[in-house]
C-alpha positions in Angstrom: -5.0 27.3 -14.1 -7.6 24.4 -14.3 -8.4 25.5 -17.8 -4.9 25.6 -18.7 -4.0 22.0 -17.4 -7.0 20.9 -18.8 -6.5 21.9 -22.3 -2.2 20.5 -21.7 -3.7 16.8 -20.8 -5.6 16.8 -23.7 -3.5 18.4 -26.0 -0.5 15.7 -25.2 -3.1 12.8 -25.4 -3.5 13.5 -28.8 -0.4 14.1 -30.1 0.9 10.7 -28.5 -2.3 8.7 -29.8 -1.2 5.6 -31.6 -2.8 3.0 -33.2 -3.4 -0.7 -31.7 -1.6 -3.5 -32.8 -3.0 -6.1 -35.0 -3.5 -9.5 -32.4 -2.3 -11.4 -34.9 1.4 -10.7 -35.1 3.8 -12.5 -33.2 4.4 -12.4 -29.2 7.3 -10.0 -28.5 10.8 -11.2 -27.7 11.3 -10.2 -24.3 15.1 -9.7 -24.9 13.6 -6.6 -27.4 12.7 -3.4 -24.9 12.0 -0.1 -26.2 14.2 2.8 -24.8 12.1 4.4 -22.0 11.3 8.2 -21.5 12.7 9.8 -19.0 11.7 13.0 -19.7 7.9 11.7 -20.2 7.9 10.2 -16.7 9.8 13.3 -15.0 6.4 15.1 -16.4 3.9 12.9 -15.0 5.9 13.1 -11.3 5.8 16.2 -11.9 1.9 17.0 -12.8 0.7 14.2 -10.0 2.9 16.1 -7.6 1.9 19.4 -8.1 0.5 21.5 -5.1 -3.1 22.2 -7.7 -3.6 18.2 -7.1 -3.7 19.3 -3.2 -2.3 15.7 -2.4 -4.6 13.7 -4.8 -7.2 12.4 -1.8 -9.8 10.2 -2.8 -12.7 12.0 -4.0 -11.5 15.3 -4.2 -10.7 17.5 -7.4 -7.3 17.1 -6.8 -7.8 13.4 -6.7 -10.3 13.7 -10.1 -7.4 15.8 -11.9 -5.1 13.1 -11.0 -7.2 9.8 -12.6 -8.7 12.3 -15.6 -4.7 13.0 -16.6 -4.0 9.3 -16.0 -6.8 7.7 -18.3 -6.0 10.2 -20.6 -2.2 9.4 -21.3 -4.1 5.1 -21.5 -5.6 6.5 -24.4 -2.9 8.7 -26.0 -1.2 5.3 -25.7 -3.5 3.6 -27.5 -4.3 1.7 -24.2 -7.9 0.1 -24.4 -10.1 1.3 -21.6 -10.9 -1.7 -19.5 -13.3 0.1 -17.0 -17.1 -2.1 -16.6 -19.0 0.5 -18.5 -16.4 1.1 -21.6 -14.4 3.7 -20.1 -11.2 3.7 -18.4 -12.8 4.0 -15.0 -13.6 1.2 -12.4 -16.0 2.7 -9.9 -15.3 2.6 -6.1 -17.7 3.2 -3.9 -16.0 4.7 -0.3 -17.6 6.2 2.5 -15.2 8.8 4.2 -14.9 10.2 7.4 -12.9 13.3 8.7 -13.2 12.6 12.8 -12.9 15.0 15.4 -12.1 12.8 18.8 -11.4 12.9 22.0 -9.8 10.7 24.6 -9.9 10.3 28.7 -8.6 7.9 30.7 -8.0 7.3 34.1 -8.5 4.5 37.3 -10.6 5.8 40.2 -11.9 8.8 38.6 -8.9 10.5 38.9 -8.9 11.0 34.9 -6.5 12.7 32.6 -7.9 14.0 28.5 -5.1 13.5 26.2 -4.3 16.1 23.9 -5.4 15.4 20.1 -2.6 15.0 17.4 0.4 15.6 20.6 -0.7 12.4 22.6 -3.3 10.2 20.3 -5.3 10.2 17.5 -8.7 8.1 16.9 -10.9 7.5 14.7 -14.4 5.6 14.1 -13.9 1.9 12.4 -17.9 2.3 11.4 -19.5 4.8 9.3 -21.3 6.3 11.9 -20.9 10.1 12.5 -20.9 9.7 16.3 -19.2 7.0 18.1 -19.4 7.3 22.0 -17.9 4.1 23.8 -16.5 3.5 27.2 -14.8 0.5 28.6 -11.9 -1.2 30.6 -8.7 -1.2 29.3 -7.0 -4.7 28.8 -3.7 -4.7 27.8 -3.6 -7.8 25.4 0.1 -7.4 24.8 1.0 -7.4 20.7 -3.1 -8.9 20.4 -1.6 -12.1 18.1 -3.0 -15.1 17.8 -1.2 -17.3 15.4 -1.6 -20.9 15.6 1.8 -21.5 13.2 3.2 -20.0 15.8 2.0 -21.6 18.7 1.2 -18.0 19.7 -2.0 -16.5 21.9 -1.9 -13.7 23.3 -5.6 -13.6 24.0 -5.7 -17.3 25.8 -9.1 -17.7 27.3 -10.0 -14.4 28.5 -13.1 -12.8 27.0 -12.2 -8.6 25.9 -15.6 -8.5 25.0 -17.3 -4.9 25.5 -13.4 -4.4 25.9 -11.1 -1.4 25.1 -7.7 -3.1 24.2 -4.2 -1.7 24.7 -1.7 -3.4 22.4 1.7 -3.3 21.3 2.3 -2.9 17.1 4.6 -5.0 15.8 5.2 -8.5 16.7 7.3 -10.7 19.4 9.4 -11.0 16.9 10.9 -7.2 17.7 12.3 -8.4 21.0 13.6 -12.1 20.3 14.8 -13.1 17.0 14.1 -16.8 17.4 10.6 -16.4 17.2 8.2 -15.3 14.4 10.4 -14.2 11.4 13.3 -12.2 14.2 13.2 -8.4 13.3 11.1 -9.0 9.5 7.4 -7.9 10.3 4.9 -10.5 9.8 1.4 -10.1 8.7 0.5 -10.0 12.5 2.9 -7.2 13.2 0.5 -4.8 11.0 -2.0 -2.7 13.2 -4.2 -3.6 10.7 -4.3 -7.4 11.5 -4.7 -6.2 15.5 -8.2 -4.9 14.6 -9.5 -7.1 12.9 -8.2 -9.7 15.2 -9.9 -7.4 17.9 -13.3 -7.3 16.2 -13.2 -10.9 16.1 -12.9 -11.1 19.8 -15.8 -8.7 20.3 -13.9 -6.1 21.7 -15.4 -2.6 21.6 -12.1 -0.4 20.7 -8.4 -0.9 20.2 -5.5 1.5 20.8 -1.9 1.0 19.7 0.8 2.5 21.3 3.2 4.3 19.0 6.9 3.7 19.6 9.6 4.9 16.3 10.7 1.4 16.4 7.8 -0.7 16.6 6.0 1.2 13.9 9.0 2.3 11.8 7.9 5.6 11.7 7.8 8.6 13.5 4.7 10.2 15.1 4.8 13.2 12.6 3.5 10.2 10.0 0.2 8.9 12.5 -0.2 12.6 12.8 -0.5 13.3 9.1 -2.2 10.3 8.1 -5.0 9.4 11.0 -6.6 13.1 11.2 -6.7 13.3 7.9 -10.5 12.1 6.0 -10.6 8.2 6.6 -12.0 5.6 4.1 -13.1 2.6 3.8 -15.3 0.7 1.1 -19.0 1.6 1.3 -20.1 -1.8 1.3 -21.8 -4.0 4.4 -18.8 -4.6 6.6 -18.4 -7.6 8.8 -18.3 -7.4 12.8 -16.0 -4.6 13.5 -14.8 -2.6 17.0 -16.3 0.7 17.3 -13.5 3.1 16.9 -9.5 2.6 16.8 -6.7 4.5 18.3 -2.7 5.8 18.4 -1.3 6.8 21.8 2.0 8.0 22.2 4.4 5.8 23.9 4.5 8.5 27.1 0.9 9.3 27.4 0.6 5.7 27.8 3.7 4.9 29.9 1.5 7.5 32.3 -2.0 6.4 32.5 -0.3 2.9 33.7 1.5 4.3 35.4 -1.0 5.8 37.6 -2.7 2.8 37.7 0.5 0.7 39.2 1.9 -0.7 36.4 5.2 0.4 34.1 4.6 -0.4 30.3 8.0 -1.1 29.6 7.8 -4.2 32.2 4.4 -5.4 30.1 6.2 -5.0 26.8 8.9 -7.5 28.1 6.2 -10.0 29.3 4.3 -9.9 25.8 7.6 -11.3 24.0 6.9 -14.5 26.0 3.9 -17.3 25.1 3.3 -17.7 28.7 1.5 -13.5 28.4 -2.0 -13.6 29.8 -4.1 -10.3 28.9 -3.5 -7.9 32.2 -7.1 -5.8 33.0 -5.2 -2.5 33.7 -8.1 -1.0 36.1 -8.1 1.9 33.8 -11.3 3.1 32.1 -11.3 4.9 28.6 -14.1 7.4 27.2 -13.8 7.9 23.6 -15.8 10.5 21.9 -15.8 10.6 18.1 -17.6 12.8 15.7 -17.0 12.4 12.3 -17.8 14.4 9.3 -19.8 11.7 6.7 -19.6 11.4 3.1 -20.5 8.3 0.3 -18.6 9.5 -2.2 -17.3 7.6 -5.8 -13.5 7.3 -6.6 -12.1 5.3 -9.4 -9.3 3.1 -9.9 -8.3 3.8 -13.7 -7.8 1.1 -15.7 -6.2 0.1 -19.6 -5.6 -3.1 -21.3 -3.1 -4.5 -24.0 -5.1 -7.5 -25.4 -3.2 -10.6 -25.9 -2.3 -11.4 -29.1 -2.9 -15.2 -28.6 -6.5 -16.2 -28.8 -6.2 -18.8 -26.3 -4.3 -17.0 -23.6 -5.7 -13.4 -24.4 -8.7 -14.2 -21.5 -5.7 -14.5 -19.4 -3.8 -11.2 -17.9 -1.2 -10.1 -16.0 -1.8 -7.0 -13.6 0.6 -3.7 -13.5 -0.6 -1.8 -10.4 0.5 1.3 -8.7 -1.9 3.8 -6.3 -2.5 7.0 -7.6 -3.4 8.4 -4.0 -2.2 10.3 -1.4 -2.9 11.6 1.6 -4.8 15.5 0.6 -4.9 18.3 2.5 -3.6 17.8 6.2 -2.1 19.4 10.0 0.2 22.1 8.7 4.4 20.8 8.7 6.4 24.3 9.0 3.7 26.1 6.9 2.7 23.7 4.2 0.0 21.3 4.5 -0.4 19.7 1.1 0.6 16.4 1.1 2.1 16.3 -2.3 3.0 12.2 -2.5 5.6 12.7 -4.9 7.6 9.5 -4.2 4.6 8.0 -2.7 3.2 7.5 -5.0 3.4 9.6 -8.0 6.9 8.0 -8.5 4.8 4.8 -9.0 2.5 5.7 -11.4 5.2 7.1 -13.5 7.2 4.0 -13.2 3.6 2.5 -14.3 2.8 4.8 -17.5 6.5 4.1 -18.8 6.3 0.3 -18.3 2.7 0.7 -20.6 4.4 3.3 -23.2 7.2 0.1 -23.4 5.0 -2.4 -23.7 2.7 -0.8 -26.6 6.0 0.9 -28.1 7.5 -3.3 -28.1 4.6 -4.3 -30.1 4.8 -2.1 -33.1 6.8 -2.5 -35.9 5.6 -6.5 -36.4 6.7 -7.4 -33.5 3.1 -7.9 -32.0 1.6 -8.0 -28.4 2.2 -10.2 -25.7 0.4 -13.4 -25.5 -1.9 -12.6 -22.2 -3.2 -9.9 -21.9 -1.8 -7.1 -19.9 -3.8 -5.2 -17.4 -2.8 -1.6 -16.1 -4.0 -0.4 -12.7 -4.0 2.6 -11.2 -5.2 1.9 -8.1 -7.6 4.7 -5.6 -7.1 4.6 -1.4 -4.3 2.6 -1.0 -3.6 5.0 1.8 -6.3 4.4 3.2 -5.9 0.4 3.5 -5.3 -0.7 0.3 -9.1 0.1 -0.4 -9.2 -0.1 -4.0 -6.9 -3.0 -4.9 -9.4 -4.7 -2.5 -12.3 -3.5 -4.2 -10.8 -4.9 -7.7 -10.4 -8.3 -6.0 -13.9 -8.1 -4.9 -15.3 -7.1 -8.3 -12.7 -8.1 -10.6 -12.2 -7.1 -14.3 -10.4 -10.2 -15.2 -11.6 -13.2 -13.2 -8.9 -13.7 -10.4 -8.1 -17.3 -11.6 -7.4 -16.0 -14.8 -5.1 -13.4 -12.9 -1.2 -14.6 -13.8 0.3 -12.4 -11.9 0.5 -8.8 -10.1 3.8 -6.5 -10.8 3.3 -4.0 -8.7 5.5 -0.6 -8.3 5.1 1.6 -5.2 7.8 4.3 -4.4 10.1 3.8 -7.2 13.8 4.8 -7.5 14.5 8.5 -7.8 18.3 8.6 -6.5 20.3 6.9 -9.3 21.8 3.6 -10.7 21.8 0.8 -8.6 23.7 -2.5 -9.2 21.3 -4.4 -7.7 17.7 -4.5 -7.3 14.7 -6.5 -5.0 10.8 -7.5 -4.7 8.9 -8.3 -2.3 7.6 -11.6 -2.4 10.2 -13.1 -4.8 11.0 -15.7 -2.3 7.4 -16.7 -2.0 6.4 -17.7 -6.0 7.7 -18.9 -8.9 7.7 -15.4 -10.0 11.5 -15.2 -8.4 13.0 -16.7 -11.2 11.4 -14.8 -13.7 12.1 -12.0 -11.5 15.6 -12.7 -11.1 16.2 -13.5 -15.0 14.9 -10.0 -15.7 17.3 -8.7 -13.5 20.1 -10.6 -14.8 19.1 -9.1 -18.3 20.0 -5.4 -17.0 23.1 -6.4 -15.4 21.5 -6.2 -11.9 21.7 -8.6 -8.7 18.7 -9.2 -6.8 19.7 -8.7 -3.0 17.1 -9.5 -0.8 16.8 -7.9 2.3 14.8 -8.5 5.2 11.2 -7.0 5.3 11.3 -5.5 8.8 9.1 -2.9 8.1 6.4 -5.4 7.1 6.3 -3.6 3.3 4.9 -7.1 1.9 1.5 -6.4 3.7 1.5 -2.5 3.0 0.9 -2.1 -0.6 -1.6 -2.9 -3.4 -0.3 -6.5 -4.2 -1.1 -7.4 -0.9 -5.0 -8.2 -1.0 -3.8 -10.2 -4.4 -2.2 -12.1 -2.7 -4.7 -13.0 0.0 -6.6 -14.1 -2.8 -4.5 -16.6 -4.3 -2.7 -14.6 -7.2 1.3 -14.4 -7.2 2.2 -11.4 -6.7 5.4 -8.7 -6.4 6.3 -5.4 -5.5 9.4 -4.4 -7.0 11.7 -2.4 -4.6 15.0 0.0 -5.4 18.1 -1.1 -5.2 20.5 0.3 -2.0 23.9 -0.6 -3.8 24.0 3.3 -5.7 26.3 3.7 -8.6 29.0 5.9 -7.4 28.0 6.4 -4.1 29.8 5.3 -0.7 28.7 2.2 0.5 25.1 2.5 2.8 24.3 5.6 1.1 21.3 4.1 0.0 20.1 2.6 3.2 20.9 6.1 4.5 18.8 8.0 1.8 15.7 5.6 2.6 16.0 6.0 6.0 16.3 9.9 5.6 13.2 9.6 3.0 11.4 7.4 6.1 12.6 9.9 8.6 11.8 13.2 7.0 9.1 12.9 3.9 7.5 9.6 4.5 3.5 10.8 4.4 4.6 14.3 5.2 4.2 17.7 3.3 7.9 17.3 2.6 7.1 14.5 0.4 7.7 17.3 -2.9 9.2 17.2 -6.4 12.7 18.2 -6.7 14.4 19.2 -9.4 17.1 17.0 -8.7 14.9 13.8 -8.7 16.8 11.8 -11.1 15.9 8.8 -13.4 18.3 6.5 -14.0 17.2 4.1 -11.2 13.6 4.3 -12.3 14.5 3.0 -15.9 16.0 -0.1 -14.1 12.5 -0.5 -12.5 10.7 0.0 -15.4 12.7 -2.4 -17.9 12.8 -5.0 -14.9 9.0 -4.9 -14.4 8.4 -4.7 -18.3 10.4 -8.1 -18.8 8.7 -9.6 -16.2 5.7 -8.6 -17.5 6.4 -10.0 -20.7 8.0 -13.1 -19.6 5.1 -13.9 -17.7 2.6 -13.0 -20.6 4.1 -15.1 -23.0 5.0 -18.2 -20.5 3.3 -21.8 -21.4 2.1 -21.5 -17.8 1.0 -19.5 -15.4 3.0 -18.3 -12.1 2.3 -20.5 -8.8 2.9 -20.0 -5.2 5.8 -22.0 -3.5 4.5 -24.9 -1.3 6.5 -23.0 1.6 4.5 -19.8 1.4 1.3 -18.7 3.0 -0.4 -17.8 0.1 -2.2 -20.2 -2.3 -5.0 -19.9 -4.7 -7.8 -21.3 -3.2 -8.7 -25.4 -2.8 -10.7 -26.4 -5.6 -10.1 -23.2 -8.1 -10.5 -24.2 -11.9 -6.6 -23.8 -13.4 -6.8 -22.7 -16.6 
């Protein structure tokens, strides 16, 4: 079967090779977009989705099948490889680890082991393969400290040596005035809480899970935190030994036994006055993890610009080619396939790059910046390899115009409207907005409240200083009922989100991913060929950093 895919990629990368486009014909009108092929993006979902891929992990063959097939339709393209050595591979170095924990807890020796996967999982946050700590659990409410805000959870208590119990989400969840009301913040994301833990010296953190707070089920911490961790293989800064989930009930009883009721101390931490509460309760957390240093890639193709000024200039086009591999069995199946999330993306991807090369033939000529295709490795695992490429980038970040990113595209229908995060926070919005307009579609912004803006490859862009959007499916369906859409992502949330049930169905269907794709390939093109380069809004937390050469 390997032989047989093998021989198919290969085959269909040469008879799609094309030929580059001179740089010196004109920039591309962005009014003048190629048809895009539906049928050729049904077959890469389809490929990436497959059960031989065995859920693309990081590292794996079915992760090496997936970047090998994706480099080679670059270069069937006519893509040019962008990778640091001449191919269309950036390296990424990742150490992963596959833990095997356990957790007790209790106040007066009268101790209780939780059960793995059915009341918590854990994990080590170094790449050590055994973690031993014990401490005192603090209960540090949502662990926030946000001076915008006028927000401290942490006051002047000192969790160092500290095991911290805290809340995910933000205070936001329980009183709308405060914080951004029910649209997650940055400090909402678990991630934030340990590395705002690490800062504080604590020695462990553990979140308790509630549907709401995380917005999503336990079936998805299951599937994704006993699976093989990653992070990059590079000297870290100070970090907390090991991190934890606990289920809602698990730790509604250990309080419980201690004197305390969790659903009183969730009330308390929506109010600044919160002070930490020491709980009484001691935790032992054993973790042994099975070590590897392995190399993934991010895969990577550029369309030079055809102006020789602005050519040393590009605009990014991401989407993670990841997914979660081979985890706990779901009603017999325990490949977790990532069709939606996020083959759908990288399909979306290859068809904005087959427009963009397709809009540049026939005299027509290139875009004035460059453009920059990314398929990015471990996003699942915290965005690990659009991090890495901000670290080590390809094209100097303050020569980055922008980031168009595409991360569980539409694969429901037409829609007659359309959004993106972080359109309110650029000048990208407009542009945004006008590329809308151009395929007859509104852009209705809806409130983030599952904190999306921080969960997907754009993200560490943005952190460092480069405007950036994720383009996001319309809910207003083409002949559908009204909220069938909002139903359908809830259901998707609900049923497949990070689950084995995340398959390719025949009855996928493409008209909404076109709208994605021509959307993100005129805003691609717009900003390409702009006199100037996008720039963050005065009102948004994200600005290129003081001091950084413009171009």
């Amino acid at each position: 079967m390997f032989r047989r895919w093998s021989i198919t990629i290969i085959a269909a990368a040469l008879a799609c090779r094309s030929s580059s486009t001179p740089a010196t014909t004109p920039a591309p009108d962005v009014a003048d977009i190629p048809a895009v092929d539906t049928a050729g993006m049904d077959a890469h979902l389809k490929y990436l989705a497959d059960d031989m891929l065995e859920g693309r992990a990081p590292a794996t063959r079915g992760g090496q099948l997936a970047t090998k097939y994706i480099a080679a339709q670059f270069e069937a393209m006519g893509l040019e490889p962008a990778g640091p050595d001449g191919s269309y591979f950036q390296p990424v170095a990742l150490v992963g680890l596959t833990p095997h924990p356990s957790l007790v807890w209790g106040k007066d020796g009268a101790t209780r082991s939780l059960t793995y996967l059915d009341d918590f999982v854990a994990w080590a946050e170094r790449p050590e393969s055994h973690i031993v700590a014990d401490g005192d659990l603090v209960f540090v409410g949502y662990g926030i400290r946000a001076g915008e805000w006028r927000w401290d959870d942490y006051k002047d208590v000192d969790v160092r040596g500290k095991v911290l119990l805290m809340l995910v989400n933000d205070p936001g969840l329980q009183d709308t005035t405060i914080f951004n009301g029910r649209a997650l913040t940055y400090y909402g994301r678990w991630t934030y809480k340990l590395e705002e833990a690490a800062r504080r010296g604590a020695l462990g953190a553990i979140l308790v899970h509630t549907t709401e707070s995380a917005t999503y089920g336990w079936d998805v911490v299951r599937g994704s935190w006993s699976v093989e961790q990653f992070k990059l293989d590079r000297p870290a800064a100070q970090s907390i030994a090991f991190a934890a989930w606990v289920t809602h009930d698990a730790a509604q009883a250990a309080l419980a036994r201690a004197g305390l009721n969790l659903d009183s101390l969730t009330r308390g931490a929506a109010h600044r006055e919160f002070r930490p509460v020491s709980t009484g309760v001691h935790v032992a957390v054993d973790v042994k993890s099975e070590l590897r240093h392995v190399r993934s890639e991010n895969v990577v193709a550029k369309l030079a610009g055809g102006d020789p000024a602005l050519a040393r200039q590009a605009v990014l086009v991401t989407a993670h080619w990841d997914h979660k591999g081979i985890g706990p069995a779901v009603n017999g199946d325990s490949i977790y396939n990532g069709a939606e999330d996020n083959a759908s993306g990288v399909a979306a991807m290859l068809g904005v790059a087959d427009g963009l090369v397709r809009a540049g033939r026939g005299g027509r000529g290139r875009p004035r910046r460059s453009v920059l295709f990314v398929a990015t490795t471990a996003e699942e695992s915290g965005l690990l390899g659009s991090e890495g490429y901000t670290r080590d980038p390809l094209i100097p970040l303050d020569r980055t115009a922008a980031v168009i990113n595409l991360d569980v595209v539409n694969v429901r229908g037409a829609t007659r409207d359309i959004d993106a995060l972080g359109v309110d926070r650029s000048t990208l919005g407009p542009m945004f907005e006008a590329a809308a307009r151009a395929e007859s579609l509104s852009v209705v912004h809806h409130a983030d409240v599952r904190g999306a803006f921080y969960r997907s490859d754009h993200f560490p862009f943005a952190k460092a200083g480069v405007p950036a959007v994720s383009i996001e499916p319309g809910r207003d369906f083409v002949g559908r009922p009204a909220g069938w859409g909002e139903e359908q992502a809830a259901r998707y949330n609900r049923e497949r989100y990070h689950q084995p049930s995340d398959e390719y169905s025949p009855a996928f269907t493409y008209a909404g991913m076109v709208q994605e794709v021509r959307v993100a390939l005129r805003l691609a093109l717009a900003v390409a060929n702009a006199a100037s380069m996008p720039r963050w809004l005065a009102t948004s937390e994200f600005q290129r950093p003081a001091g950084q050469p413009q171009p």
